[in-house]
C-alpha positions as CSV (number, residue, x, y, z in Angstrom):
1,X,-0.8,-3.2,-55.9
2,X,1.0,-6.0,-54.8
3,X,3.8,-6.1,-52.2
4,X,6.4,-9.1,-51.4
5,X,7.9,-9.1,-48.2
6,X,10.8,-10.8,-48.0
7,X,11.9,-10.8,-44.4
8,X,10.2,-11.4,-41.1
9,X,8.1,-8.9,-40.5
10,X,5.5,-7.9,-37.6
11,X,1.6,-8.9,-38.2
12,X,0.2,-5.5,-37.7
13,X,2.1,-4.2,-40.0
14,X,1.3,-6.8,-42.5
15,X,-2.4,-6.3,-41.9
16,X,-1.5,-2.0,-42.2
17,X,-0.3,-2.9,-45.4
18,X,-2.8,-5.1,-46.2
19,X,-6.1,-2.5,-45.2
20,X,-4.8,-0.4,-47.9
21,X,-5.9,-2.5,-50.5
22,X,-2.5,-4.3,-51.5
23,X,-2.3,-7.6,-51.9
24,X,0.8,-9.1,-49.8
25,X,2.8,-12.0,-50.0
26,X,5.0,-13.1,-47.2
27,X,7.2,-15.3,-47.1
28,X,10.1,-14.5,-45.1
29,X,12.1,-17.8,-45.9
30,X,13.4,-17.5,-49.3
31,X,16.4,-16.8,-50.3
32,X,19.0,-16.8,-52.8
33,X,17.7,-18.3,-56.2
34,X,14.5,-19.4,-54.9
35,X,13.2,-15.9,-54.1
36,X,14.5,-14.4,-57.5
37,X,12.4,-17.3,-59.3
38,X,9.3,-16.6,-56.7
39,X,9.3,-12.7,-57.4
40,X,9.8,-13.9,-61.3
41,X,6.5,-15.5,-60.7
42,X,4.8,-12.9,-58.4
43,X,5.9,-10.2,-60.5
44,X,5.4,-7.3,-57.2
45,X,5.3,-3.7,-57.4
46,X,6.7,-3.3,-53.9
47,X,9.5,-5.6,-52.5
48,X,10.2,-5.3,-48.9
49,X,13.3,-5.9,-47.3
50,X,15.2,-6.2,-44.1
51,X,18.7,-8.4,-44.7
52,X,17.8,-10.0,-47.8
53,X,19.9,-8.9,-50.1
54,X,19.0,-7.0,-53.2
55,X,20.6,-7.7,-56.7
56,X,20.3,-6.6,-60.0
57,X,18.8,-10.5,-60.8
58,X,16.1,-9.2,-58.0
59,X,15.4,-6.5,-59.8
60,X,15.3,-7.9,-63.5
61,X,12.9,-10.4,-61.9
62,X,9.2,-8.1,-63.3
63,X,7.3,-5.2,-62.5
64,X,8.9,-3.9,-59.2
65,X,9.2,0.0,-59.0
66,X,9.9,0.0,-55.1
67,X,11.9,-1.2,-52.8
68,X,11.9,-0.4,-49.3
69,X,14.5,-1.5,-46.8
70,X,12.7,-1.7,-43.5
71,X,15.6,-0.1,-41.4
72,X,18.0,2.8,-42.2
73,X,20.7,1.8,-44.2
74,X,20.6,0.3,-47.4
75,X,24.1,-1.0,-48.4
76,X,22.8,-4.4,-48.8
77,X,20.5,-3.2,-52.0
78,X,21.8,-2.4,-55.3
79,X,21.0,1.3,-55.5
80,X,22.9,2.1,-58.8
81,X,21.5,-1.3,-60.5
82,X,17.8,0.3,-59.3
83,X,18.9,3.8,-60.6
84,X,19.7,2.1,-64.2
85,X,16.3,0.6,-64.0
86,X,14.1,3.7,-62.5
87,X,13.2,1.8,-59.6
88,X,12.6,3.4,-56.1
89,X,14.8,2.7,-53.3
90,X,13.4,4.0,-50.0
91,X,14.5,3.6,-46.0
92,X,12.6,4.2,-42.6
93,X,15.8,6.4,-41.8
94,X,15.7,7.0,-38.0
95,X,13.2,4.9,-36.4
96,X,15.9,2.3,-34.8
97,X,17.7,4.9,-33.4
98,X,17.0,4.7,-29.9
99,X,17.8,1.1,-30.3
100,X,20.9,1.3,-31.6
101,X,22.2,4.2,-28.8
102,X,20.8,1.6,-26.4
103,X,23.1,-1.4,-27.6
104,X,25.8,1.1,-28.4
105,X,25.9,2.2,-24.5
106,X,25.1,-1.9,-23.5
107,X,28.4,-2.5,-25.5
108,X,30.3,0.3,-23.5
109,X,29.4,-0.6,-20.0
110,X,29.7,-4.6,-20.6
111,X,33.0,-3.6,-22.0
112,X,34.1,-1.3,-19.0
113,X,32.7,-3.7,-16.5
114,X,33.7,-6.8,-18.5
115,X,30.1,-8.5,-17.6
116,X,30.2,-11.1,-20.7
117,X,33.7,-12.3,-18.7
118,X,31.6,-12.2,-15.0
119,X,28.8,-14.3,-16.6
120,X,30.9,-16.9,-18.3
121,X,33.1,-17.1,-15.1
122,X,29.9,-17.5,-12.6
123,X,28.4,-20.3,-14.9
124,X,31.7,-22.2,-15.0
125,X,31.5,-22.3,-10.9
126,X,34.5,-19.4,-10.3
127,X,34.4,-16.6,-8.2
128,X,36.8,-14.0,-9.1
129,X,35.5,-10.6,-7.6
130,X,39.6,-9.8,-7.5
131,X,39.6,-9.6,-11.1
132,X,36.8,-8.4,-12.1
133,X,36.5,-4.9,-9.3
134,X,38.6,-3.2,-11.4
135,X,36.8,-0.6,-14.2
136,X,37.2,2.4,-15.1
137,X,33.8,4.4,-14.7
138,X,32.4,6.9,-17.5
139,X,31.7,9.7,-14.8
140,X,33.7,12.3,-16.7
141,X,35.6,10.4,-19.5
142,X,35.3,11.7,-22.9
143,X,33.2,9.9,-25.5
144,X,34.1,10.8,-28.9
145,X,31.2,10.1,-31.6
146,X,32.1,10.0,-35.6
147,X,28.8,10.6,-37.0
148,X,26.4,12.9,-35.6
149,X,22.9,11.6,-37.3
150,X,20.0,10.5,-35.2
151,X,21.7,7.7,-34.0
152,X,24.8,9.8,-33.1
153,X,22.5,12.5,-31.1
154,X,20.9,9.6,-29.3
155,X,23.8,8.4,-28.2
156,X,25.6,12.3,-26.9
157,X,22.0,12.3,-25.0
158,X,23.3,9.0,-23.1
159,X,26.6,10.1,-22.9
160,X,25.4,13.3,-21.3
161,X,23.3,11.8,-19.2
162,X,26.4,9.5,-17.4
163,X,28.1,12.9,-17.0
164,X,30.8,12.0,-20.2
165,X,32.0,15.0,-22.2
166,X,31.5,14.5,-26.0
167,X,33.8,15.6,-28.7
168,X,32.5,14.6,-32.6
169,X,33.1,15.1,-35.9
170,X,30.6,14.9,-38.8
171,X,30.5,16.6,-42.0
172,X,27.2,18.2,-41.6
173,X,28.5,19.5,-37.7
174,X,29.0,22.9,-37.8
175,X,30.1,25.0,-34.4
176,X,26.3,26.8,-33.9
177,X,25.1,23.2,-34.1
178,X,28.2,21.5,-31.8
179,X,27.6,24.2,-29.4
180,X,23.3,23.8,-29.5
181,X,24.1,20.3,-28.4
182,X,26.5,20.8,-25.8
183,X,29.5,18.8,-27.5
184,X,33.2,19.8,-28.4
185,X,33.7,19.7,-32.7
186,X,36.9,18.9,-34.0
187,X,37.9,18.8,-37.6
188,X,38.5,15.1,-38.5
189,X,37.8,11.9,-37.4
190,X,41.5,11.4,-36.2
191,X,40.9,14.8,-34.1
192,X,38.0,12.8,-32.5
193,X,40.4,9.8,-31.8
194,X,43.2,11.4,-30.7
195,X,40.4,13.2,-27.8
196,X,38.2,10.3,-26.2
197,X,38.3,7.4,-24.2
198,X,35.5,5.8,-25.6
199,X,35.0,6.1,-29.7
200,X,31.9,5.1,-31.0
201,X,30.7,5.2,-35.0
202,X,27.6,6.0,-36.1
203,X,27.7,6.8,-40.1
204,X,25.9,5.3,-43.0
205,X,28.0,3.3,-45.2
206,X,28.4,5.1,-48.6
207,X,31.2,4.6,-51.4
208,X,32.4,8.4,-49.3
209,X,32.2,6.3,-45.6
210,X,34.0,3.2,-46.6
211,X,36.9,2.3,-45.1
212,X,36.7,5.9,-43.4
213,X,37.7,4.4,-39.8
214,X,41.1,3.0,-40.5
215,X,44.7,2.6,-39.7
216,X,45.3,6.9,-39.2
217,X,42.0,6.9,-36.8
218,X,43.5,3.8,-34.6
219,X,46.8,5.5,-34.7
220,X,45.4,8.8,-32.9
221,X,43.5,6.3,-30.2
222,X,45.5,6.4,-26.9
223,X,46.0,3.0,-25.2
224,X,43.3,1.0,-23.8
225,X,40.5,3.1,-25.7
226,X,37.5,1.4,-26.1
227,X,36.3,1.6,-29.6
228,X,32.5,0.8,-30.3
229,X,30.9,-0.2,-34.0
230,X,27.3,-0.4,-34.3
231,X,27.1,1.5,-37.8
232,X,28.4,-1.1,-40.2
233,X,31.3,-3.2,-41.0
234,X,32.4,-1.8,-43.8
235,X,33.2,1.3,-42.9
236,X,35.7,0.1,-40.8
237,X,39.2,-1.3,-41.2
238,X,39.0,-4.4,-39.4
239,X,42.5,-5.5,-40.0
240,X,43.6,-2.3,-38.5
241,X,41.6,-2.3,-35.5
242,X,42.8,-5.9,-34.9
243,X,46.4,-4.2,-35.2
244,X,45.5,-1.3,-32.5
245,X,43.8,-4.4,-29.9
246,X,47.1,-6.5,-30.2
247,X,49.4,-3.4,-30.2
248,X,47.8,-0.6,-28.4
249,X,45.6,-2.8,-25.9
250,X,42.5,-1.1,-27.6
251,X,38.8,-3.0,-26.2
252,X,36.4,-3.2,-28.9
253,X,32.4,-3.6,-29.2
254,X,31.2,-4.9,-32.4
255,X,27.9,-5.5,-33.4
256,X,28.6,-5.3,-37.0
257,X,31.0,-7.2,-39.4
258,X,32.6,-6.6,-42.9
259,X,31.1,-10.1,-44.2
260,X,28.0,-11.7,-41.9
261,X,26.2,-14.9,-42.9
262,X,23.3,-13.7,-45.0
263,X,20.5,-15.8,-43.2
264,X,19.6,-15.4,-40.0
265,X,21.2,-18.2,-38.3
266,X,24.2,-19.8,-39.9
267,X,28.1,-20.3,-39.4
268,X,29.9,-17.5,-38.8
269,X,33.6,-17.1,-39.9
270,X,35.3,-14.0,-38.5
271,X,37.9,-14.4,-36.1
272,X,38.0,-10.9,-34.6
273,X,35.2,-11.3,-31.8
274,X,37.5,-14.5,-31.0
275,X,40.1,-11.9,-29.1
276,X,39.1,-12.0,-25.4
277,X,39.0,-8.1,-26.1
278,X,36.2,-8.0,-28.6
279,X,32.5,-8.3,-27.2
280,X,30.5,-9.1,-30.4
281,X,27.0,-8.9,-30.8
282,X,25.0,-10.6,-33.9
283,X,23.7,-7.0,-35.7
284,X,20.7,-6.8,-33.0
285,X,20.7,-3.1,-33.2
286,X,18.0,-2.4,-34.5
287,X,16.2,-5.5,-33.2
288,X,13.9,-4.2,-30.1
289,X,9.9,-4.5,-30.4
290,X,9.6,-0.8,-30.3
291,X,12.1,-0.5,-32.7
292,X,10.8,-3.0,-35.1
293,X,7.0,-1.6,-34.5
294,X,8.5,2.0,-35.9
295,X,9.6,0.9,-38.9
296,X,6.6,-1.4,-39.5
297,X,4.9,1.9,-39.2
298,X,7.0,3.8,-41.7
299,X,7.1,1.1,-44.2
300,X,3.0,1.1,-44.2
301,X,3.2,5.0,-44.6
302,X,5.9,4.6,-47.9
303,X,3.7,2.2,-49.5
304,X,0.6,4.0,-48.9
305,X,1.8,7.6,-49.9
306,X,3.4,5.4,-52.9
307,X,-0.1,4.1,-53.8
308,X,-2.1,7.2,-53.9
309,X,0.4,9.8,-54.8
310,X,3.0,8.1,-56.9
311,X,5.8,9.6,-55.2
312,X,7.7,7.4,-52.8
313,X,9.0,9.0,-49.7
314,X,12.7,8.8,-48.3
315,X,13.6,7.9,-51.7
316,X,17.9,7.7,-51.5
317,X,18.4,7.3,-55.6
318,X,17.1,10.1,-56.3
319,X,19.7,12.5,-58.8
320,X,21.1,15.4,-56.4
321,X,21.6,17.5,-58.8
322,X,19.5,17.2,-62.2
323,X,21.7,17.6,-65.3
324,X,19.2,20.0,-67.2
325,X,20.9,23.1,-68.1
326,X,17.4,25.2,-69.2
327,X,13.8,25.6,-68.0
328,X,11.1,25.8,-70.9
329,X,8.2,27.2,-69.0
330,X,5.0,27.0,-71.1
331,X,1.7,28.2,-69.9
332,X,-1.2,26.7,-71.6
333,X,-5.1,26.4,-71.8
334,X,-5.8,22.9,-69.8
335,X,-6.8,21.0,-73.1
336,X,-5.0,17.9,-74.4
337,X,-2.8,17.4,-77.3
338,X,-0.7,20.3,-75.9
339,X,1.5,18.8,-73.3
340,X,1.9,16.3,-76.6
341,X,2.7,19.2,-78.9
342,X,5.2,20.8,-76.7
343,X,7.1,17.5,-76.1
344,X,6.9,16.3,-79.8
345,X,9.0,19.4,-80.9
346,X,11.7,19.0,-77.6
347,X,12.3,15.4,-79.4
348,X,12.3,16.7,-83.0
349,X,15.0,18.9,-82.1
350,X,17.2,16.1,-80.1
351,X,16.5,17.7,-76.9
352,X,16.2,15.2,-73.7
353,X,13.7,16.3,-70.9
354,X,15.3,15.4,-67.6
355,X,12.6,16.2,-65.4
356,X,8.8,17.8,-66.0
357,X,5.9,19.0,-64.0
358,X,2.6,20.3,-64.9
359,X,0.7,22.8,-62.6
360,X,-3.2,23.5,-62.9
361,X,-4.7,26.2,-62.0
362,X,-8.2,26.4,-60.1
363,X,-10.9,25.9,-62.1
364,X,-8.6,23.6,-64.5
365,X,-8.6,26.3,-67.6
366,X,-5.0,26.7,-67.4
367,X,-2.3,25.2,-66.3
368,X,1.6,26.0,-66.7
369,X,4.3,23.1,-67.4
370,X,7.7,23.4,-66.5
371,X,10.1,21.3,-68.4
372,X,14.0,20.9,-67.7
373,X,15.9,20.1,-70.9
374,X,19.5,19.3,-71.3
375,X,19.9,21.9,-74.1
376,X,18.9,25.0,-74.9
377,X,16.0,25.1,-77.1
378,X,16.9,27.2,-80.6
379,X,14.6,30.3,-81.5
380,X,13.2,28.5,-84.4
381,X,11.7,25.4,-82.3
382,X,10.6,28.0,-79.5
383,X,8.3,29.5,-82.6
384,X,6.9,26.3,-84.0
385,X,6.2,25.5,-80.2
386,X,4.3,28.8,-79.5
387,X,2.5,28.8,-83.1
388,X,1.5,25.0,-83.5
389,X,-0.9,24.9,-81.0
390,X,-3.8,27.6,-80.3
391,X,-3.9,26.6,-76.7
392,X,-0.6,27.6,-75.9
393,X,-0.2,31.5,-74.0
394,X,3.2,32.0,-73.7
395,X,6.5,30.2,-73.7
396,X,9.5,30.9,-71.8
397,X,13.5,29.7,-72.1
398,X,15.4,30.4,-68.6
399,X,19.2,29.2,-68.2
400,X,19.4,27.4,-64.7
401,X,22.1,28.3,-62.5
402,X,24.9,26.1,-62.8
């Protein structure tokens, strides 16, 4: 199996990847057209990715079948171009979490403290302790948290910890689970504004995310709220945060950005983290060694469980809900030709199987398949199915519960 990696990547992991038998090329520096000819050439099975982005060229480029973003979110591939072309699309979800709570309560404390300002001050030569004594504290303030995934529950554990009250919304919070992590629910997002003095996001961006945090959430913020983004850019509405830091006095710490340069190093153009109330980081969130050693880790385990098994884990393009309307359930001596017989009569009759799985039993005499069809099969198909072949026991037509 061979595996591209297209993004820097730590050596152990390489050599994990490697001591499974695959054959890896790295070579973290191409970009752009030059790595859709290189994988043209290559022709992987696995691409690995961190910020390189990942277009339907990409995946027209050969033989892939995975992908795996090495990090959590995965806005940056094209899932639905993948989904066209059955190709896997898996994450390491979770594994830069404590990293991420970690810059997301750096960004609150510089911000409260104003360090970045301190620092630049000092190295010009000024003293200016007058200005600069003056903060708020989080003793007791109220951090509300849109998004309560790993990463949010790290950060409520930090939040705790400094003696904050946490209200939160998320659409998988319900009050037995609010109430198991000590934190206040409330029904919206603009609930969660309207509650804090601290907001902080933490949500995947997904056609349903983006855009979520806009002009009605900054509307709900009291004045001088500090608002914190270390999720992604696009689920944000920059122009209207902009609009609540001019208007409202609102303090903002960004690590994230609805366009960034797509190489590492490069010329950025947004002017938001221009406005002396914007501390910007460079999308470091995830980037700590422990962090990046996690997800080494889980990449290794995707491709491995991937190369034995056939089944890719944390697979995100998966279909939620299978459109197959009936179950033909066939139980059959473990001969071949059958499994052949059985399908040859599905397609005879224009029926499309959406999903199939065959089960042996010990010993391997028998074995039962379960097929999900998009159709009922009719009573004369059924027969020729049940007659045509002498190794067939039983079969079975169940309607699946819509």
């Amino acid at each position: 199996m061979k595996v591209f990696i297209a993004d820097k990547f730590p050596d152990h992991g390489i050599k994990k990847i490697e001591s499974l038998g695959c054959q890896v090329i790295y070579n973290p520096d191409l970009k752009g057209d030059a790595l859709v000819e290189t994988l043209r050439t290559v022709a992987p099975d696995v691409l690995v990715v961190r910020s390189s982005k990942v277009t339907a060229l990409i995946l027209d480029t050969g033989h892939l079948s995975l992908v795996v973003r090495a990090g959590s979110g995965y806005d940056t591939i094209d899932v639905a171009a993948a989904s066209a072309r059955g190709i896997y699309v898996s994450n390491c979800p979770g594994k830069n979490s404590i990293a991420v709570a970690e810059l997301t309560f750096g960004l609150i404390l510089a911000l409260d403290r104003r360090i970045a300002d301190n620092v630049i001050q000092l190295r010009n030569g000024q003293w200016n302790k007058k200005e600069f004594s003056k903060a708020r504290g989080l003793y007791g303030r109220t951090l509300g948290v849109i998004g309560v995934g790993q990463i949010g529950r790290e950060v409520i554990k930090r939040a705790q910890a400094f003696g904050m009250q946490v209200v939160a919304w998320s659409r998988s919070l319900t009050p037995q689970r609010a109430e198991e992590l000590g934190i206040i629910r409330k029904d919206s997002p603009e609930e969660v504004a309207a509650a804090c003095d601290i907001l902080t996001v933490h949500l995947a961006l997904t056609p349903e995310t983006r855009g979520l945090v806009g002009e009605k959430v900054f509307q709900a913020l009291r004045p001088g709220v500090y608002f914190i983004n270390t999720s992604r850019g696009g689920i944000v509405d920059y122009q209207a945060l902009e609009k609540a830091i001019r208007e409202k006095g609102i303090r903002a710490g960004l690590d994230v950005y609805p366009q960034e340069p797509a190489q590492a190093t490069g010329t950025f153009k947004g002017d938001l983290p221009k406005l002396d109330a914007v501390y910007g980081t460079h999308h470091i969130g995830a980037s700590t060694d422990q962090a990046q050693d996690a997800i080494a880790e889980e990449t290794a385990r995707i491709i491995q469980t991937y190369k034995e098994t056939g089944h890719a884990p944390n697979v995100v393009n998966l279909c939620s809900r299978s459109p197959a309307t009936h179950l033909l359930v066939v139980r059959h001596r473990d001969r071949g030709g059958v499994l052949a017989h059985v399908l040859h009569e599905v397609k005879s009759a224009g029926i499309n199987v959406q999903e199939m799985e065959n089960i042996v039993f010990e010993g391997a005499e028998a074995a039962i398949a379960r097929i999900h069809l998009d159709q009922a099969v009719p009573a004369e198909v059924l027969n020729r199915i049940q007659t045509g072949n002498e190794n067939i026991f039983e079969v079975n037509l169940q309607p699946l519960q819509g």
